[in-house]
MARKOLVO-827692 format. One record per atom (N, C-alpha, C): atom name; x, y, z; residue number from 1; chain. Coordinates in steps of 0.1 Angstrom, whole numbers, plus 5000, padded with zeros to 4 digits. Layout:
! MARKOLVO-827692
<r atome="CA" px="X" py="Y" pz="Z" num="NUM" chaine="A"/>
...
This chain:
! MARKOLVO-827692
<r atome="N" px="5737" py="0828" pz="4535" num="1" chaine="A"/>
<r atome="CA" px="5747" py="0828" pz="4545" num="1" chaine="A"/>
<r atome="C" px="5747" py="0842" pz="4551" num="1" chaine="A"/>
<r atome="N" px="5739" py="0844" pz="4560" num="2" chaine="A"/>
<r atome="CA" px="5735" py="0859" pz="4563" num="2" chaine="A"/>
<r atome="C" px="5749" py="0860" pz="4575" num="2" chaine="A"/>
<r atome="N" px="5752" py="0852" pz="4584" num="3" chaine="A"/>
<r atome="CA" px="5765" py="0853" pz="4589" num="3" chaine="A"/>
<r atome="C" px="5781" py="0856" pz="4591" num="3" chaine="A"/>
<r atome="N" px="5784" py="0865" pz="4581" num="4" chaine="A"/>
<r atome="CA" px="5795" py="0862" pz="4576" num="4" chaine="A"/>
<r atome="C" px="5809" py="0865" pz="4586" num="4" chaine="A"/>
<r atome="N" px="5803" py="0869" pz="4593" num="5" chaine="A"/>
<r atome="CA" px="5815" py="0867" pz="4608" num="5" chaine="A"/>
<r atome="C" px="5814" py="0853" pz="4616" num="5" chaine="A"/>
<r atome="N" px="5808" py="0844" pz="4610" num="6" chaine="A"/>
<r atome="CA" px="5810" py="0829" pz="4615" num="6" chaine="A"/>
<r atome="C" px="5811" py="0829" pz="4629" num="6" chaine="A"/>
<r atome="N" px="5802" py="0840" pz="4639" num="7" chaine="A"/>
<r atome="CA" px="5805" py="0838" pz="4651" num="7" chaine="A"/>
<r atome="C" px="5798" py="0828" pz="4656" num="7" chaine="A"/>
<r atome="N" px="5786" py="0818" pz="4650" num="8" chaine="A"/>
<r atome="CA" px="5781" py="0809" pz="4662" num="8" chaine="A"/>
<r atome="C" px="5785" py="0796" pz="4659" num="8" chaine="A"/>
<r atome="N" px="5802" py="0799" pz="4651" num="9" chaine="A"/>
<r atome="CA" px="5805" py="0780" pz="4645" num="9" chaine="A"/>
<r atome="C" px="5820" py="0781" pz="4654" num="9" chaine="A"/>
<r atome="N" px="5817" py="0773" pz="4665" num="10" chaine="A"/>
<r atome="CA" px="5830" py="0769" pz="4672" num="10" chaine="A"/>
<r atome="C" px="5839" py="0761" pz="4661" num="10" chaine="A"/>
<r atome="N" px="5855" py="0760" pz="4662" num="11" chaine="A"/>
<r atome="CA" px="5865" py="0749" pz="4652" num="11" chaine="A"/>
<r atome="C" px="5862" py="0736" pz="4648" num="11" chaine="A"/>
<r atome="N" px="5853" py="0727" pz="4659" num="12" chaine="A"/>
<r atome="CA" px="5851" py="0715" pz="4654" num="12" chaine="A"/>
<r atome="C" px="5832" py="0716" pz="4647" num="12" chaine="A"/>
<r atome="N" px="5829" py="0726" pz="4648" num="13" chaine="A"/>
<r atome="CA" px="5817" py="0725" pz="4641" num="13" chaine="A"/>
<r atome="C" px="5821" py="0731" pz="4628" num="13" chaine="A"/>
<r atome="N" px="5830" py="0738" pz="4624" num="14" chaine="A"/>
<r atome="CA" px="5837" py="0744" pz="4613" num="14" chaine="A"/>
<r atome="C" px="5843" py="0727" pz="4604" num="14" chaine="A"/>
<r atome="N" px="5852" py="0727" pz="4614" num="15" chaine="A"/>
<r atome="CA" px="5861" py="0713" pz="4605" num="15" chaine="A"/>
<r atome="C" px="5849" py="0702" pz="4604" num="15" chaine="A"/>
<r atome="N" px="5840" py="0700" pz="4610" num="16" chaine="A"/>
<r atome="CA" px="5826" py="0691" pz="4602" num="16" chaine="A"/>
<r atome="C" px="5822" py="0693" pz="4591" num="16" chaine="A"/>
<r atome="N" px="5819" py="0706" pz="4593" num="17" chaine="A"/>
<r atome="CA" px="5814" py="0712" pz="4580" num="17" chaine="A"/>
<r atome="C" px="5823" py="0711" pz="4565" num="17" chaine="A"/>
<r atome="N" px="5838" py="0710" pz="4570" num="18" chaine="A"/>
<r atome="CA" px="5846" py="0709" pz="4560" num="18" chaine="A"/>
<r atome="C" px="5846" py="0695" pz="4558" num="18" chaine="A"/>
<r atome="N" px="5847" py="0689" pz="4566" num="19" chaine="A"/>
<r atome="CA" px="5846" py="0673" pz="4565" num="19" chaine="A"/>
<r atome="C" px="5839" py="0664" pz="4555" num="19" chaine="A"/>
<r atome="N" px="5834" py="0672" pz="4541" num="20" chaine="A"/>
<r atome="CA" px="5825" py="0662" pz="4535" num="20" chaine="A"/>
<r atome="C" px="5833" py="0655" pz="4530" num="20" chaine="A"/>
<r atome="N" px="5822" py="0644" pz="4519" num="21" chaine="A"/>
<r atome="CA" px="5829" py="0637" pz="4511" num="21" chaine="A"/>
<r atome="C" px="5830" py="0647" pz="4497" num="21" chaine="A"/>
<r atome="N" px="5823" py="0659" pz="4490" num="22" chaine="A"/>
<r atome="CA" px="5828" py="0669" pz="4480" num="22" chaine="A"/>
<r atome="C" px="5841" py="0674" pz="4483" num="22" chaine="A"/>
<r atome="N" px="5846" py="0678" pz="4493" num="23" chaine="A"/>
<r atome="CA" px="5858" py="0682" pz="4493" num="23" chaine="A"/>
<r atome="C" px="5869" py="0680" pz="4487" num="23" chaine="A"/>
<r atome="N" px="5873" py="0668" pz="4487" num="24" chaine="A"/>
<r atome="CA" px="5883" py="0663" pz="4480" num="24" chaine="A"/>
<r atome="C" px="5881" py="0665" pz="4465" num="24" chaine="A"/>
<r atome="N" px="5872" py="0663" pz="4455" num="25" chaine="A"/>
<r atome="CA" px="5865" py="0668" pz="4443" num="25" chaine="A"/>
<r atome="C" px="5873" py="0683" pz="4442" num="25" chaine="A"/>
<r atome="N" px="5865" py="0695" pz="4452" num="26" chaine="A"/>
<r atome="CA" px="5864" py="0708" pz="4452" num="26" chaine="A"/>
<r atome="C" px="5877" py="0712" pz="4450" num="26" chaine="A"/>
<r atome="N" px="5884" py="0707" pz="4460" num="27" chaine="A"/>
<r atome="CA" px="5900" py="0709" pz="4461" num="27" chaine="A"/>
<r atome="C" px="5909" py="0696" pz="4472" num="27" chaine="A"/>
<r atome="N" px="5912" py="0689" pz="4467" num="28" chaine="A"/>
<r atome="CA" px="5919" py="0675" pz="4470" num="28" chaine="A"/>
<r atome="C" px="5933" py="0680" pz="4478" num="28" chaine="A"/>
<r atome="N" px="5939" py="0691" pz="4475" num="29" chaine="A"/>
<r atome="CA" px="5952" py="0694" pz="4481" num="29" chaine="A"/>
<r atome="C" px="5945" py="0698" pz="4492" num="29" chaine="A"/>
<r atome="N" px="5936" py="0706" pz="4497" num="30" chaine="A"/>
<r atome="CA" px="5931" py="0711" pz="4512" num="30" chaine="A"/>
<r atome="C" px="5927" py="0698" pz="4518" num="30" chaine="A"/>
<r atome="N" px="5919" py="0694" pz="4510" num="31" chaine="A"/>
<r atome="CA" px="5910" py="0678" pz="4519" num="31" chaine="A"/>
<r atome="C" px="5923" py="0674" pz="4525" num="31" chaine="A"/>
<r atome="N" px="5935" py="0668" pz="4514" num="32" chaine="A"/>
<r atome="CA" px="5946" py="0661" pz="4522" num="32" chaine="A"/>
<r atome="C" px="5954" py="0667" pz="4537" num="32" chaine="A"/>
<r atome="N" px="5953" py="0682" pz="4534" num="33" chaine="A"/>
<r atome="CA" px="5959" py="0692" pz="4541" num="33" chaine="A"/>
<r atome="C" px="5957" py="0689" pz="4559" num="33" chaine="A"/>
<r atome="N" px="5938" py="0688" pz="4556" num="34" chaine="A"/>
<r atome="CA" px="5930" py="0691" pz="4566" num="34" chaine="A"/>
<r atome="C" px="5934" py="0672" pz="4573" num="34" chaine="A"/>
<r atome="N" px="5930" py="0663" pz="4567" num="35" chaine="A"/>
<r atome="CA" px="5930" py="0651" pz="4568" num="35" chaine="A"/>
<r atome="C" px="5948" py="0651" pz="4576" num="35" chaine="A"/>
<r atome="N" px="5960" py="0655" pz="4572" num="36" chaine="A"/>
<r atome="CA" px="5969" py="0656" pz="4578" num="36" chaine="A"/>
<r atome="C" px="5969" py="0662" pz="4593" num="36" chaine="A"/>
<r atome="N" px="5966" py="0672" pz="4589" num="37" chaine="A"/>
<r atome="CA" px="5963" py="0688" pz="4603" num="37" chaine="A"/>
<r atome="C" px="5954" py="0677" pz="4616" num="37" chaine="A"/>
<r atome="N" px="5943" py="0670" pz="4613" num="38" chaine="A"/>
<r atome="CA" px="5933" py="0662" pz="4618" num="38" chaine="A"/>
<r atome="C" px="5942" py="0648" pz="4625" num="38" chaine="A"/>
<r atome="N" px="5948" py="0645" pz="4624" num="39" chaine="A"/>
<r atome="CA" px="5959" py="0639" pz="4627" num="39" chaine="A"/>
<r atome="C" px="5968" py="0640" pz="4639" num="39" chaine="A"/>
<r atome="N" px="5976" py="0651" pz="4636" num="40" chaine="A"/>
<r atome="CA" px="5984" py="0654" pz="4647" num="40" chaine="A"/>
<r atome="C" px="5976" py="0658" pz="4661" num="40" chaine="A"/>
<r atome="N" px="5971" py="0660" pz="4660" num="41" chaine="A"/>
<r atome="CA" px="5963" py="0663" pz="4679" num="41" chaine="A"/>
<r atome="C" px="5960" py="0646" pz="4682" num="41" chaine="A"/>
<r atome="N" px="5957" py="0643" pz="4673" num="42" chaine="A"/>
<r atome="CA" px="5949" py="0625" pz="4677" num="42" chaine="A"/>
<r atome="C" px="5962" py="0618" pz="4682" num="42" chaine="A"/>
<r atome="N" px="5975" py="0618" pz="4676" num="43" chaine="A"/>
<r atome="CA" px="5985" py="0611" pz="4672" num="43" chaine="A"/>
<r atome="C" px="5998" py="0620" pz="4688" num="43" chaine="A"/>
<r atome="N" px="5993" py="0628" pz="4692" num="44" chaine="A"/>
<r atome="CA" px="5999" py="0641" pz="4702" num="44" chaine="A"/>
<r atome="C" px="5994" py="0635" pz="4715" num="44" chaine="A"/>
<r atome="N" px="5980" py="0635" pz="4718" num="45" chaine="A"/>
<r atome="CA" px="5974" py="0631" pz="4729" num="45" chaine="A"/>
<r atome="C" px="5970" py="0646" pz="4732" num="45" chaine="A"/>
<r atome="N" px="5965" py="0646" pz="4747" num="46" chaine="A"/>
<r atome="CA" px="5961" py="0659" pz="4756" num="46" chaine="A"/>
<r atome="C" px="5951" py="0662" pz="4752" num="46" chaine="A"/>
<r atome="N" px="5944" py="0656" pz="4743" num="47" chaine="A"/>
<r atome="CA" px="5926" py="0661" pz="4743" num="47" chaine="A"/>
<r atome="C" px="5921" py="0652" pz="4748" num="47" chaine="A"/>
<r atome="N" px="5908" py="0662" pz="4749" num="48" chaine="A"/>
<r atome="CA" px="5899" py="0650" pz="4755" num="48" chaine="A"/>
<r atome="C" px="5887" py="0644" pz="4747" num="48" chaine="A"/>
<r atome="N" px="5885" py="0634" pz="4758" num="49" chaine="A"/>
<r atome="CA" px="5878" py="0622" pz="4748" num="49" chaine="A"/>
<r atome="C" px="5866" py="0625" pz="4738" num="49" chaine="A"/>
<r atome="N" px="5859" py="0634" pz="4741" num="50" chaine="A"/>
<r atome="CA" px="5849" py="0640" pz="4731" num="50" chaine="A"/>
<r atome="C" px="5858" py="0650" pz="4721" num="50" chaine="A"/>
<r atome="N" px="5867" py="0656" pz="4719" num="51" chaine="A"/>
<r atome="CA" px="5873" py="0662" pz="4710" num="51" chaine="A"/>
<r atome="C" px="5884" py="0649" pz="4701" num="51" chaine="A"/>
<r atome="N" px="5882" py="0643" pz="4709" num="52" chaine="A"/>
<r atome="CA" px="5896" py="0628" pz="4703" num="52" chaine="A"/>
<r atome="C" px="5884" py="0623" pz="4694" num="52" chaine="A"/>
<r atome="N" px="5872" py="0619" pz="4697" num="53" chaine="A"/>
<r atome="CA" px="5857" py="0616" pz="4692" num="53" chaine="A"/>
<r atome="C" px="5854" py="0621" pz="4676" num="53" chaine="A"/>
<r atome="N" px="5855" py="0630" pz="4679" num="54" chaine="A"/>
<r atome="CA" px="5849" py="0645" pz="4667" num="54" chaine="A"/>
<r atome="C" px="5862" py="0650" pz="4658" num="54" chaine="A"/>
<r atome="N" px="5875" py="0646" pz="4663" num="55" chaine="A"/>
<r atome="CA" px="5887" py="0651" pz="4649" num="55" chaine="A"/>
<r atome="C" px="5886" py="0634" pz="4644" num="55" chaine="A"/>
<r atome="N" px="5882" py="0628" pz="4652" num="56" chaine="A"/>
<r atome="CA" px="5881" py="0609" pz="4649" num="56" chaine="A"/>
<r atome="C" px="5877" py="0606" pz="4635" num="56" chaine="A"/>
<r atome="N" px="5861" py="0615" pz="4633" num="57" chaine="A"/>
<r atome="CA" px="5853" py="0618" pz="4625" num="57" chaine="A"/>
<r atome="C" px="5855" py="0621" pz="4614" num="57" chaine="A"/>
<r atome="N" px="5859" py="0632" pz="4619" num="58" chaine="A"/>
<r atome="CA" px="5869" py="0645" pz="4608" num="58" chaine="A"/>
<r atome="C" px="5879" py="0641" pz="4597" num="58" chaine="A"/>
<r atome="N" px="5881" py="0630" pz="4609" num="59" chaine="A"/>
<r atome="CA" px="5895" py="0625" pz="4602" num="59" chaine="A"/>
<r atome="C" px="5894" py="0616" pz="4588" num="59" chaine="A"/>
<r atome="N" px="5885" py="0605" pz="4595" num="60" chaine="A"/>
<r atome="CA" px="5877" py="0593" pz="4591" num="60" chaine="A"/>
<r atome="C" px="5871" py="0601" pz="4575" num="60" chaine="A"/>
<r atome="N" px="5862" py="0609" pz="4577" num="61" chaine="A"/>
<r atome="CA" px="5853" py="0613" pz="4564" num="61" chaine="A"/>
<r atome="C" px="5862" py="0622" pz="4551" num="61" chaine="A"/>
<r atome="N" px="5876" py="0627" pz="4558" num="62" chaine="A"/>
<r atome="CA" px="5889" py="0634" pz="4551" num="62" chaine="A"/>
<r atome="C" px="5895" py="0620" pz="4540" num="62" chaine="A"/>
<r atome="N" px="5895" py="0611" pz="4554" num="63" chaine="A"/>
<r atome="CA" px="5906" py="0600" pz="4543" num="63" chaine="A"/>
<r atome="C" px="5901" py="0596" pz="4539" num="63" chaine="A"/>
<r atome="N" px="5886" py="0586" pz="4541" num="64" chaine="A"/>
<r atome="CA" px="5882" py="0581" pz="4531" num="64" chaine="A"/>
<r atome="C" px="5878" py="0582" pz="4514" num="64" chaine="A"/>
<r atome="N" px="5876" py="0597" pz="4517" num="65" chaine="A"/>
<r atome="CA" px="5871" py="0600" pz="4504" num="65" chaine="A"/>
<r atome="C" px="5885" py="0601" pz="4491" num="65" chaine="A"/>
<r atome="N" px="5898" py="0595" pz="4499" num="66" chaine="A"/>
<r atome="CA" px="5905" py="0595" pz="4490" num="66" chaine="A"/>
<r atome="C" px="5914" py="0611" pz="4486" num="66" chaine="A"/>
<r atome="N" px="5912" py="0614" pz="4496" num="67" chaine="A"/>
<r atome="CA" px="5922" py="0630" pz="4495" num="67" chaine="A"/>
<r atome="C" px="5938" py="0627" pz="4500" num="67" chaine="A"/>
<r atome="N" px="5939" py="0614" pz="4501" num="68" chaine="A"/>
<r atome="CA" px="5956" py="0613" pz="4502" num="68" chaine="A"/>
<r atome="C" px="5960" py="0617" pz="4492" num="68" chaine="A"/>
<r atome="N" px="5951" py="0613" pz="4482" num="69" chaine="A"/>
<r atome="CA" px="5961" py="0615" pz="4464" num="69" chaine="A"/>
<r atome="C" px="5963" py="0628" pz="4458" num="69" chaine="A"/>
<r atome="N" px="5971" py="0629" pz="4453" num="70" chaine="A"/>
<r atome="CA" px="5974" py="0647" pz="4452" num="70" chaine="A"/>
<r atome="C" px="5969" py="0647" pz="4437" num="70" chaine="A"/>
């Protein structure tokens, strides 16, 4: 990771990346955190349809993996 100022990762290419299914494993209280956080803009409105798309995602690959459980 020769980048360490993460300047060519826009927020939703960041929260992809966070988005796996290990997360919840690595640390389950963030996965849930993020899987909450991922939420409120969907649940708010005012984005648009390709960003409603991609936290969709985000969202989708957070809950599944079972990171509701603390």
């Amino acid at each position: 990771m020769r980048d360490r100022q993460l300047t060519g990762w826009d927020p939703v290419t960041l929260l992809r990346g966070l988005a796996h299914p290990w997360l919840p494993q690595a640390s389950g209280l963030l996965a849930h955190d993020l899987a909450e956080r991922t939420e409120r803009p969907l649940e708010g409105g005012g984005i648009s349809g390709s960003s409603r798309r991609e936290l969709t995602t985000v969202n989708y690959v957070l809950s599944r993996t079972g990171s509701t459980r603390r």
